[in-house]
C-alpha positions in Angstrom: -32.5 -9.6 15.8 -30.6 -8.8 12.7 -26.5 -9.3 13.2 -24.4 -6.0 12.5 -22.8 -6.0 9.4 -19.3 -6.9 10.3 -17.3 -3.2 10.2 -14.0 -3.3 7.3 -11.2 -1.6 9.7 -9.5 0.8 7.7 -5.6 2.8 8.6 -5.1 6.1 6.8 -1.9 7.1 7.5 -2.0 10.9 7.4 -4.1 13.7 7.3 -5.7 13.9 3.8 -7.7 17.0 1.8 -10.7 16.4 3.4 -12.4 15.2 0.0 -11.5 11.9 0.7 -12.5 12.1 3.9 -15.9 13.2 3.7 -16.3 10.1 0.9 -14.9 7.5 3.6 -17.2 9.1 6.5 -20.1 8.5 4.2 -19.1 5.0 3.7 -21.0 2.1 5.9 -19.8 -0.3 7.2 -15.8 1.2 7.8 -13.8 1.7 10.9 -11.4 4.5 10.3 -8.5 5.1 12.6 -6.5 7.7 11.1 -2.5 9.1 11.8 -3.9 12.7 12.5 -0.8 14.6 11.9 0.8 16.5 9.3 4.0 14.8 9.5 5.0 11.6 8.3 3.7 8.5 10.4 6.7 6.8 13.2 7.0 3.6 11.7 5.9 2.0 14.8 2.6 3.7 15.0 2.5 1.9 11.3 2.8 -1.2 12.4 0.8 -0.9 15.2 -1.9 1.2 12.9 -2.5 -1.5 10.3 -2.9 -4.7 12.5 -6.0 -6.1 11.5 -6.7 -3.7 8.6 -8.7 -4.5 5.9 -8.2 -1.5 4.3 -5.0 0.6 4.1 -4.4 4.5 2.4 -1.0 5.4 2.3 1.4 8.2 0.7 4.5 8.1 -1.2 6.4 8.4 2.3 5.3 5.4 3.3 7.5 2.4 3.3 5.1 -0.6 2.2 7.0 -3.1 3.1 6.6 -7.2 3.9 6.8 -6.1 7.7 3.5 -3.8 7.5 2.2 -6.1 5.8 2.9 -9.0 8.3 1.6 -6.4 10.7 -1.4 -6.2 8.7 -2.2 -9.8 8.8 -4.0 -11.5 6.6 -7.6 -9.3 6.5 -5.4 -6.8 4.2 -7.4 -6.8 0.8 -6.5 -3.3 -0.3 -4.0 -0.6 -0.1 -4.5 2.6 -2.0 -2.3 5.1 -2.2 -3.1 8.3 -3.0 0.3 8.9 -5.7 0.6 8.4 -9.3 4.3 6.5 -8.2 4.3 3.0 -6.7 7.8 2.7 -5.8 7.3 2.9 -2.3 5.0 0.3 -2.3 7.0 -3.8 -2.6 4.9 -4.9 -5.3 5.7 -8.3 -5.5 5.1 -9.2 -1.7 1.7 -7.3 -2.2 1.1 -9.4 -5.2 2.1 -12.8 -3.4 -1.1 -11.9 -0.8 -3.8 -11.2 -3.5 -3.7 -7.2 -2.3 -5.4 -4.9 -4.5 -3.5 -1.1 -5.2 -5.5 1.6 -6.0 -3.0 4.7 -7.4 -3.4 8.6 -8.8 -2.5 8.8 -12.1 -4.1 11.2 -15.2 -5.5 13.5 -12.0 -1.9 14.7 -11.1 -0.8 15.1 -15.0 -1.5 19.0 -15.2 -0.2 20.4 -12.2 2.9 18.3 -12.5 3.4 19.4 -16.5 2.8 23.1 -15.4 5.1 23.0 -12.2 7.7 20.9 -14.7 7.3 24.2 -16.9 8.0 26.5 -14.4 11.0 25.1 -12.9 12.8 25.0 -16.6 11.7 28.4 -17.0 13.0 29.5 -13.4 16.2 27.4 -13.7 16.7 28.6 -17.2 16.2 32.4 -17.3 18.1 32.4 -13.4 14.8 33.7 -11.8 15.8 32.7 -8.2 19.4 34.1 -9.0 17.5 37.3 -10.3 15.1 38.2 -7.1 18.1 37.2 -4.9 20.2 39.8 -6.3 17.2 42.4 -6.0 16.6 41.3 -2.1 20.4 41.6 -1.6 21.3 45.2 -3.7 22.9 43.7 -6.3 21.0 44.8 -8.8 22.7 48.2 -10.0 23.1 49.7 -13.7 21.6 47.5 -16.8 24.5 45.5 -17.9 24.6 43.6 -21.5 25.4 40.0 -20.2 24.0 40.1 -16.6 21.9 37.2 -15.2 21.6 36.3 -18.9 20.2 32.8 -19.3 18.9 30.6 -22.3 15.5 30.5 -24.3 13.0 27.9 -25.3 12.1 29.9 -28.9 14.5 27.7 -31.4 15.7 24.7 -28.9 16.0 21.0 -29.0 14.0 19.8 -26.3 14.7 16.3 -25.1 12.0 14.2 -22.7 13.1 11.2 -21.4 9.6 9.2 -20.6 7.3 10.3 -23.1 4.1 8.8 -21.0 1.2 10.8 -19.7 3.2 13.4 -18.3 5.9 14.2 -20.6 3.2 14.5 -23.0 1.5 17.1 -21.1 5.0 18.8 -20.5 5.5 18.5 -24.3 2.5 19.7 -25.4 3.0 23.0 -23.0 6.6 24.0 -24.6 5.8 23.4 -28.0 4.1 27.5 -27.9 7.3 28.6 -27.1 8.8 27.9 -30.2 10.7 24.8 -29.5 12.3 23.4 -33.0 12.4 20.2 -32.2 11.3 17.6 -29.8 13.1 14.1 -28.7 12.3 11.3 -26.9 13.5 8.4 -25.3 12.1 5.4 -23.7 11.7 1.8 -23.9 9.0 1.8 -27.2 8.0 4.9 -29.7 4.8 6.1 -29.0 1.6 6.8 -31.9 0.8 9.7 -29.8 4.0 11.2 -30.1 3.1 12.5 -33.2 0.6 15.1 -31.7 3.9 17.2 -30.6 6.0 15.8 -33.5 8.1 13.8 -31.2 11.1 12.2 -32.6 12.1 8.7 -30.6 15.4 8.7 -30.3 18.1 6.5 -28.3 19.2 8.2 -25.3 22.5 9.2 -26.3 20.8 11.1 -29.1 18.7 13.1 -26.7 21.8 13.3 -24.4 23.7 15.1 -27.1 21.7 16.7 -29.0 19.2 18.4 -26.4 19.4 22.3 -25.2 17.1 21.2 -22.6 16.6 17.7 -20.8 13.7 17.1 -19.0 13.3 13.8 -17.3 9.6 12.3 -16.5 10.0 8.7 -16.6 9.5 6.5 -13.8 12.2 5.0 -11.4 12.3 1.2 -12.3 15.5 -0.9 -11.9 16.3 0.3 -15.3 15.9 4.3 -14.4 17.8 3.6 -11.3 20.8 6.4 -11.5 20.1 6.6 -15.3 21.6 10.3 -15.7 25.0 9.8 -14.1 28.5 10.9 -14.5 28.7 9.1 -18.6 24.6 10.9 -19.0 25.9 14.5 -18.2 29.4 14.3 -20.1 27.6 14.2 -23.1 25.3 16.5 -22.6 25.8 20.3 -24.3 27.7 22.8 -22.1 24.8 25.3 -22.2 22.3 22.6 -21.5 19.5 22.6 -18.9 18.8 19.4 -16.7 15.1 19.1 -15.7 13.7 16.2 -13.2 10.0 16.1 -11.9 10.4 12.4 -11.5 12.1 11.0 -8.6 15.2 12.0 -7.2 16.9 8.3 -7.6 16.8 8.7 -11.5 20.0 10.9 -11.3 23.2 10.5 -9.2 23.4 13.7 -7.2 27.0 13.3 -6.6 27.7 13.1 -10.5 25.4 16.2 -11.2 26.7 18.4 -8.7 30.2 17.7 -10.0 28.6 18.4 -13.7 27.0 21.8 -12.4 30.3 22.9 -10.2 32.6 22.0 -13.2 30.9 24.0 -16.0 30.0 20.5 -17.5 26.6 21.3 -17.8 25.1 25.2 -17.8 21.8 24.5 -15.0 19.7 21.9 -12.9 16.2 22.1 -11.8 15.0 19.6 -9.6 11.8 19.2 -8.0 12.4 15.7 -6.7 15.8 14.7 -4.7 17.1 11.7 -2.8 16.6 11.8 0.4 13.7 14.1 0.6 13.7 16.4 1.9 17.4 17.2 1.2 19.8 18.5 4.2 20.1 22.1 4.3 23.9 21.1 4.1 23.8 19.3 0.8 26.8 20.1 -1.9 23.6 20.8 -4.2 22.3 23.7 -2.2 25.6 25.7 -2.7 25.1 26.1 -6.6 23.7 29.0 -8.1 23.2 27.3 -11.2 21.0 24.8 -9.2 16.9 25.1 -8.4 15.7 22.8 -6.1 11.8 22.7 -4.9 10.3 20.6 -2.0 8.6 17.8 -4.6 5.1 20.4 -5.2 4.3 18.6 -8.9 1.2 18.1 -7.8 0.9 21.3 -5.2 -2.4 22.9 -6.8 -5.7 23.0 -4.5 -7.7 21.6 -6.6 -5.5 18.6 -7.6 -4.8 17.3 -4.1 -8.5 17.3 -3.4 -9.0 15.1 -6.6 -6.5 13.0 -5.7 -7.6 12.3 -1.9 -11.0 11.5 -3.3 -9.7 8.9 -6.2 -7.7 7.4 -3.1 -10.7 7.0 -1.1 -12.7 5.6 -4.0 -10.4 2.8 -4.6 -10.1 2.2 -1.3 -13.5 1.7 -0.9 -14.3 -0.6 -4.1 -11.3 -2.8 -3.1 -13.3 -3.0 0.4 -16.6 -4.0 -1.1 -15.2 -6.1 -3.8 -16.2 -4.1 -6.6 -14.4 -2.4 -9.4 -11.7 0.7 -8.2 -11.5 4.2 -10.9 -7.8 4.0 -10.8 -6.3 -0.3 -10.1 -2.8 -1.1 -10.3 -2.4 -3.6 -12.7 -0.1 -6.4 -11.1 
């Protein structure tokens, strides 16, 4: 009698679209254990979850660090998880072990360009401000300068990470009649020529933008980039965008910006922690929009991206080559 294949265990540590999990039930020779919950794995069902994994899909809440993956032990050959950002994940433990990452990127890129869109249009043009005021009768006679805000037609718009999704956030303002486009980052870009980018050092952008939208990723060197010395140079009627990651700004340094007139308004779709307290200095600002981190919120995208996580799950399990592989 033939021997059973031996079965790869594999820890998912949420509920995922159920994309991905039709792919992985398809899948011979896996053991899936799943955290079947909505909510954010206890970081002892983690530990206890990955001992003995060979495979591991996690999400940008989860804490990938040398303690899961001493749980782990050493069968761990893959971790995929399903987020085009990596800074949950300690790269250079993971590297040390010879553990493949499967990530997200390119599928994300729209929805997170559009939603980036809609919160500078929103923050800009005070829509929350605006339905508030219907909801709470303060919306009386027309007046001249009431809930005025600013306009893209004619601007300076400055990106700050011109990579594949400042791109698509570029190439999406442009038809509103944006006058010029800056960038900043570590190298100038060929592409940028496609939206007539200009690369520009930072203070440049800083100073010169009536819009700031930041889309870079957090790195040591993005790390509380736009801090007290980013937002004094900044124009008094300028608009602060981040679809990033909340640690890129210091919150403390913007919400004295926004309270002190420094800067005109903030939208934020990412914050640190997330998700912020309901008590947080931020929250009091009407000049300040902040969203629950939905970049990537479409139907359609989060299907995509469960199913590129379970594909590079799976070709790190057999081996083979995976759609989407961190380079380390």
């Amino acid at each position: 009698m033939k021997a059973a294949a031996k079965l790869m265990k594999v820890f998912i540590t949420r509920r995922i679209p159920q994309e991905g999990m039709k792919i992985l039930a398809a899948a011979e020779g896996c053991e899936v254990s799943q955290w079947d919950s909505d909510e954010p794995v206890p970081r002892s069902e983690l530990l206890k979850g990955v001992q003995g994994a060979h495979g591991l899909l996690c999400l940008l809440s989860d804490k990938i660090d040398q303690e899961v993956l001493d749980a782990a032990g050493p069968n761990l050959k893959v971790i995929s998880t399903m987020s085009v950002g990596f800074d949950h994940l300690v790269l250079s433990e993971i590297k040390k072990r010879g553990i493949r990452v499967g990530y997200t990127p390119d599928v994300l890129t729209d929805a997170t360009a559009e939603l980036t869109v809609a919160l500078l249009l929103a923050t800009s043009r005070r829509l929350p401000e605006g339905v508030e005021e219907v909801k709470s009768g303060g919306w009386s006679s027309w007046k001249p300068l009431w809930l005025c805000g600013y306009g893209l037609s004619g601007s300076t718009v400055g990106i700050i990470g011109l990579g594949r999704i400042g791109m698509a956030i570029a190439q999406r303002l442009l038809p509103f009649g944006v006058k010029r486009l800056l960038y900043s980052g570590r190298t100038a870009k060929s592409y940028a020529a496609e939206v007539n980018g200009e690369f520009v050092p930072l203070d440049t952008l800083t100073s010169e933008s009536d819009f700031i939208v930041v889309s870079c990723s957090l790195t040591p060197e993005t790390q509380g980039l736009c801090d007290k010395a980013f937002f004094s140079k900044m124009k008094k009627n300028a608009i602060f965008i981040n679809s990033s990651r909340g640690a890129v700004v210091n919150q403390e340094d913007l919400y004295d910006a926004l309270s002190s007139g420094q800067i005109a308004a903030a939208g934020l779709d990412v914050t640190t922690p997330e998700p912020l307290p309901t008590n947080h200095p931020l929250l009091t600002l009407k000049n300040c929009v902040v969203l629950p981190h939905i970049g990537s919120a479409t139907y359609s995208t989060r299907g995509v991206m469960s199913a590129l996580a379970a594909q590079n799950l799976l070709g790190g399990l057999q081996g083979s080559d995976m759609p989407s592989e961190l380079t380390l």
